[in-house]
N, C-alpha and C positions, 0 to 999 in steps of 0.2 A: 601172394602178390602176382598182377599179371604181368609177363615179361616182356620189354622196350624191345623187341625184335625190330619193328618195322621201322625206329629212329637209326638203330643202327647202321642199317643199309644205305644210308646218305652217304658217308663218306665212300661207301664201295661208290655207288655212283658218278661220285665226282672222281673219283680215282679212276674210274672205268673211260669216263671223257676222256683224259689226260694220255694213257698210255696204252689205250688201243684193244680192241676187242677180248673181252675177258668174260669169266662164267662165274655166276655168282648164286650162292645157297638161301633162296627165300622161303620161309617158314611157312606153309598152308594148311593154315588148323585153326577153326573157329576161335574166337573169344568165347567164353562158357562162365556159366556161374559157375565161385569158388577157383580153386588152383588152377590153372592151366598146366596142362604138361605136354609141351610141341615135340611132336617127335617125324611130322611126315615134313617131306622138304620136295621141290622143285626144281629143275635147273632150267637159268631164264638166263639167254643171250643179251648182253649188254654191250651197242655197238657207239662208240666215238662219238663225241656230239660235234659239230660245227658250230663256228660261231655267230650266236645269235644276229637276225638282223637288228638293229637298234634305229628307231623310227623316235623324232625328237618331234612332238604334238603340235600342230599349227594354231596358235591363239588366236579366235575371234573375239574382236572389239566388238561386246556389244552394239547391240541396235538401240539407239535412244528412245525413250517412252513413246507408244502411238498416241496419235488420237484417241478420245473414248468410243466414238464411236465413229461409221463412215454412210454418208448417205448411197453410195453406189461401188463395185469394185473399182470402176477407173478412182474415185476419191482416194482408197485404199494404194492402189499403185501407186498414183503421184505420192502421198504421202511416203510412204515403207521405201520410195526411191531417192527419195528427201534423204532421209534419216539411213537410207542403210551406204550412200555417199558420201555422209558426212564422218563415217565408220574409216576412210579412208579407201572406198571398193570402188573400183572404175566406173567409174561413171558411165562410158558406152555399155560396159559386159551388164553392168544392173538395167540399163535400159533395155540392153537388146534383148536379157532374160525374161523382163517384164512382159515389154512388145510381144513373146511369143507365147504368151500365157490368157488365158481365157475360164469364164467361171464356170468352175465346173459340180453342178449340185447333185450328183450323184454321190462324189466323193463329201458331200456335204450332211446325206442322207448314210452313207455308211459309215461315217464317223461317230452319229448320233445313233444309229440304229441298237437296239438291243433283241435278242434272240425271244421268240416266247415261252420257249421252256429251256432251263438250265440243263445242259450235258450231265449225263452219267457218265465217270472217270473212264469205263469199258467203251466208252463211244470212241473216245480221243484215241482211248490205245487202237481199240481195233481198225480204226483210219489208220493211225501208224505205223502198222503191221500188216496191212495187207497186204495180199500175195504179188499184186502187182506193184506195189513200192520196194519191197523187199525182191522182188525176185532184179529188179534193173538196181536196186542197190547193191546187191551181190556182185555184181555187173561189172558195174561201176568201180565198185572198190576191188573189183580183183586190176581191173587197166589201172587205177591207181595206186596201188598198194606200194610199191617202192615210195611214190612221192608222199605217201600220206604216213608209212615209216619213217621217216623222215622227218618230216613234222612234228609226229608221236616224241621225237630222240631230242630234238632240236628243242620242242617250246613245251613237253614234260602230258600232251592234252592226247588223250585216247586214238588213234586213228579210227575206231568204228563209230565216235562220237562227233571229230568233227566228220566224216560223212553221213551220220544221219541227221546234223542240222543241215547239211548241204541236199540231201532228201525234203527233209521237209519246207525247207522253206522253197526250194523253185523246183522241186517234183528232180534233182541232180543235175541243172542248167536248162530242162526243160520249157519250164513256165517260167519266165521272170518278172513278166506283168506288160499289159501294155497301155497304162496313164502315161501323158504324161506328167512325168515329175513337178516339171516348174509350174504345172496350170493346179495342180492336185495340194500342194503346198501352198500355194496363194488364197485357192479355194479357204482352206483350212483359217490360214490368217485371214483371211476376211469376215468368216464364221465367227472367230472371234473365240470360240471354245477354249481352241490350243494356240493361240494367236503369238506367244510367244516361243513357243515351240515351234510352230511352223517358218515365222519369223528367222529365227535360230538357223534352220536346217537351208531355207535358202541362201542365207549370207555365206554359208560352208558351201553350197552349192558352186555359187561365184567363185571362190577360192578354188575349189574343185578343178571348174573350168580353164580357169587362169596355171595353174602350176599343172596340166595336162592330165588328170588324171581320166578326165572327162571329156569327152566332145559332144558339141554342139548337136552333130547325127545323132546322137545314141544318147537320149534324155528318157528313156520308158522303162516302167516301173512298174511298184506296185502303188496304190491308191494313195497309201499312208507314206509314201514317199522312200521304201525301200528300195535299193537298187541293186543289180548283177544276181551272179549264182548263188550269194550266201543272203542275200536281201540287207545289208547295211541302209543306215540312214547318214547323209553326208557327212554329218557330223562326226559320229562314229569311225565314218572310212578314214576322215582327217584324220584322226587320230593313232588309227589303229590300222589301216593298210600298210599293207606293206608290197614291195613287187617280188614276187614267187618264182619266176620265171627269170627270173637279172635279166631282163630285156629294157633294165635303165625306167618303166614306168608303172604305176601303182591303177591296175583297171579291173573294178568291181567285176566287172562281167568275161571276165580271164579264169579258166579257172585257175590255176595256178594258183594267182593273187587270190582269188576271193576263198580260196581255203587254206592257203598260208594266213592269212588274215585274221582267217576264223580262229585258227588255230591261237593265233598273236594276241589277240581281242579277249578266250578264254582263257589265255595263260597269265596275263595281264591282269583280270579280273580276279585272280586268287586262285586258279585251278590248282591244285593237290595234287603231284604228281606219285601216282601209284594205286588210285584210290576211283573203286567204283561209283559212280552217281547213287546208287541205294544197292542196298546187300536184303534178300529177302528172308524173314524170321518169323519165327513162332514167340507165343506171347504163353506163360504158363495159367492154370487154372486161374489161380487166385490173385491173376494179374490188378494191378492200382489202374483202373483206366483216366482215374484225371490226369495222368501223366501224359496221352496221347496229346502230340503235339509240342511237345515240349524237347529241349535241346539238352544234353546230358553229354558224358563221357561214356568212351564204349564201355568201358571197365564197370560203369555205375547202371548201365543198360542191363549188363551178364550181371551183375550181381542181385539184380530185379527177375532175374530169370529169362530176358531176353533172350535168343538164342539163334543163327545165322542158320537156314538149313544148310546152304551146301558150307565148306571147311573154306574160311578165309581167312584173311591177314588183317590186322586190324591194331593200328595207335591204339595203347590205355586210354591214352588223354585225348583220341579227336572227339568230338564234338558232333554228336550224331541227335537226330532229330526222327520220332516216332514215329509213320504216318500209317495212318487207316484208312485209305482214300476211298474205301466204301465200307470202311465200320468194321463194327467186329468179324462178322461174316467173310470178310473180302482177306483181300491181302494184306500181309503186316510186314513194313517197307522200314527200314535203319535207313535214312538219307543223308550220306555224307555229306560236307560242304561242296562238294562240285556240284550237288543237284541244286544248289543255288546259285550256282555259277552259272548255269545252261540257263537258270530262268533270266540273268539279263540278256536274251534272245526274244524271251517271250516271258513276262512278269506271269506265269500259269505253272502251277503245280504238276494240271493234266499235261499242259506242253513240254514240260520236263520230261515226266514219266513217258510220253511219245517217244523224244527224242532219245531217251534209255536203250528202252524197247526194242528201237529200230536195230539201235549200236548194235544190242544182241541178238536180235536176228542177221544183220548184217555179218558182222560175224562168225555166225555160227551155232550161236550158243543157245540156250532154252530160255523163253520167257518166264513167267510168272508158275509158280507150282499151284498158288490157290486159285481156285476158281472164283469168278466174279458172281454176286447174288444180282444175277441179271433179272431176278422177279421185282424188282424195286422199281418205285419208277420215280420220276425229277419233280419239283414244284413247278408249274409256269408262271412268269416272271412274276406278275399280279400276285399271283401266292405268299410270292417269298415276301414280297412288300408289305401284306398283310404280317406273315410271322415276324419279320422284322418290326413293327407297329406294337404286335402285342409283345413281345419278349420284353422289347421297352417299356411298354406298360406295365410288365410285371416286375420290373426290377433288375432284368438282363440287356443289359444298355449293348444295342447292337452298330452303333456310332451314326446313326442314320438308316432310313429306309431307300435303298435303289433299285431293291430289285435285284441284287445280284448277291450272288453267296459267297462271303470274303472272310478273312480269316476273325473279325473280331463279330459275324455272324456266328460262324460257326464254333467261337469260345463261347457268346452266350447261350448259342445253345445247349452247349455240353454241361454249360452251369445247369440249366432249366433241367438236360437230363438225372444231373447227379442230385436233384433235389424232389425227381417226381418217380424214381421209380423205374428210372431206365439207365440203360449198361452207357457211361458217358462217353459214347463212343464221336460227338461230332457229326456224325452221318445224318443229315436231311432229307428225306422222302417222303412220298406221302406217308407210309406205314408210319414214320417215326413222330413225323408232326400230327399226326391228325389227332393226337386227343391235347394240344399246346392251341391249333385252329381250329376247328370244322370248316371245312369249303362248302 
């Protein structure tokens, strides 16, 4: 049987809050097929938590149904001003937000746009890893390390984690974008695509304004309506900011707040305190590959021959998820539930794995031990649409053709694999498709 070590350690924890700096014995020995027998241990400082900030969420009243459609933006304004005053929202702040907004068709054209050729997973890490993100992230998190300790004790979420979302998304308060917001979001609703979403995100905006979080100066952003050092969308910050600094107010673009927040936003979301975004493993010979993808117990992983390289700490019972993000050849990733915690930041796999990455270089620590099969190369977009096209045609319903390569693409593929001769690893390249299409 494998042994509840890492349950155990809860109540040290909460014991640890309570009565003040104490040292506690945590177990560092793989999960393994068959018996475990833990005998190497760790000593890990466990310092007092303070008590949490508790932020009570601001309910927006919907926006009432729009129009179907609108002949012009000003029709758009008048209407969405109609309807988002009748919500109960001041009527000067919804005009004079309006007043300052104009159409803006770039952010109209990036919303719509699609890439022509899909990313290989190494493209995304090695963006997130570069030398010159990582070396000001080092940086970075050395001037902050007390506060971002802090945070780590407080809301249970990594400190090399929340700085490498604070990395990525504005380069560590570098880039923060400069649309603006209220003209980029109206854009959007008038577009009509996310017209309800973008709807959404201004009424939070007015709120915003109103209860200070916001000023009037300081409305610039990113395109999609992100805002400050960790990029929130207003909505989000309603909910989930908090003020970092106790200087009485909640401002995205603080850092303080906007990685207090991050922090509060991940912890909120289900973060797992203790526990890595993915733990890197070996897969044995005679490995099942329909199983790639699929969410399991660690205990049911090792007993499939799973196996962590480096010596870790691991729940029987968490819930780990297999991934091959470039197939057999590549790395073989255990991803805890926090690598889907990070993806509400960015709904991406590769985003996740970015954001990992970073943490461990940030840090200190080694990235990935396998090497990536950089000989592969991506479908561009047209492609995938076509394999999408015939997969459905043969009987691998891929829920539609877009273009883009999403998880019930890449099960049917693995079906078409496990049925023609190839190792169902999931992985789309041209090597892998070209005898399923010809280009």
């Amino acid at each position: 049987m494998l042994k509840k070590q890492y349950i155990a350690i809860f109540p040290v924890l909460l014991a640890a809050g309570c009565t003040g700096q104490q040292a506690m014995q945590q177990t560092n020995k793989p999960i393994r097929q068959g018996n475990v027998d833990i005998t190497q241990t760790q000593t890990i400082t466990v310092k007092p938590q303070p008590a949490p900030i508790i932020v009570k969420p601001t309910v927006v009243t919907p926006v009432p149904a729009p129009q179907p459609s609108y002949r012009s933006f000003n029709d758009w304004k008048s209407d969405f001003s109609m309807r988002a005053i009748a919500t109960g929202k001041s009527s000067y702040d919804v005009r004079r937000l309006l007043d300052s907004t104009y159409l803006n068709q770039q952010v109209i054209s990036l919303d719509s746009s699609q890439p022509e050729f899909s990313k290989m997973p190494w493209d995304y890490a090695d963006s997130a890893v570069s030398s010159g993100r990582v070396s000001t992230g080092k940086s970075k998190y050395s001037e902050q390390r007390s506060y971002l300790s802090g945070l780590q004790s407080q809301y249970g979420v990594n400190s090399e984690i929340i700085a490498a979302i604070w990395g990525m998304e504005s380069s560590f308060g570098a880039v923060t974008g400069n649309s603006y917001i209220p003209s980029s979001l109206a854009s959007l609703a008038f577009d009509g695509r996310r017209q309800e979403f973008a709807e959404t995100q201004l009424l939070s905006l007015v709120e915003l304004l109103q209860r200070g979080d916001l000023s009037w100066s300081q409305l610039d952003g990113s395109w999609a309506g992100g805002m400050g050092q960790t990029q929130f969308i207003p909505d989000t910050w309603m909910k989930f900011g908090v003020d970092g600094d106790g200087n009485g107010h909640r401002n995205p673009w603080a850092t303080a707040d906007a990685l207090a927040s991050t922090a509060n936003y991940l912890s909120q979301s289900g973060w797992v305190r203790g526990l890595a975004p993915f733990y890197e493993a070996t897969l044995p010979s005679s490995f099942d590959y329909s199983t790639v993808g699929s969410k399991q117990s660690a205990a049911r992983w090792a007993a499939m021959g799973v196996d962590t390289i480096e010596d870790v700490f691991l729940d029987a019972n968490t819930q780990m998820e297999l991934w091959l993000p470039a197939g057999k050849d590549g790395p073989v990733l255990l991803l805890s539930p926090n690598f889907d915690v990070i993806k509400i930041y960015n709904n991406s796999s590769s985003y996740a794995l970015g954001v990992s990455l970073l943490g461990k270089a940030i840090a200190g620590q080694s990235g990935l031990r396998k090497s990536w099969p950089r000989y592969e190369r991506p479908l561009s977009t047209s492609q995938v649409t076509r394999l999408q096209q015939r997969l459905t045609s043969s009987g691998y319903d891929t829920k539609g053709a877009d273009g883009i390569i999403g998880t019930n693409t890449r099960k049917a593929f693995q079906l078409w694999q496990a049925n023609n001769g190839q190792t169902p690893d999931g992985f789309i390249t041209q090597n892998s498709a070209s005898s399923l299409a010809s280009w």
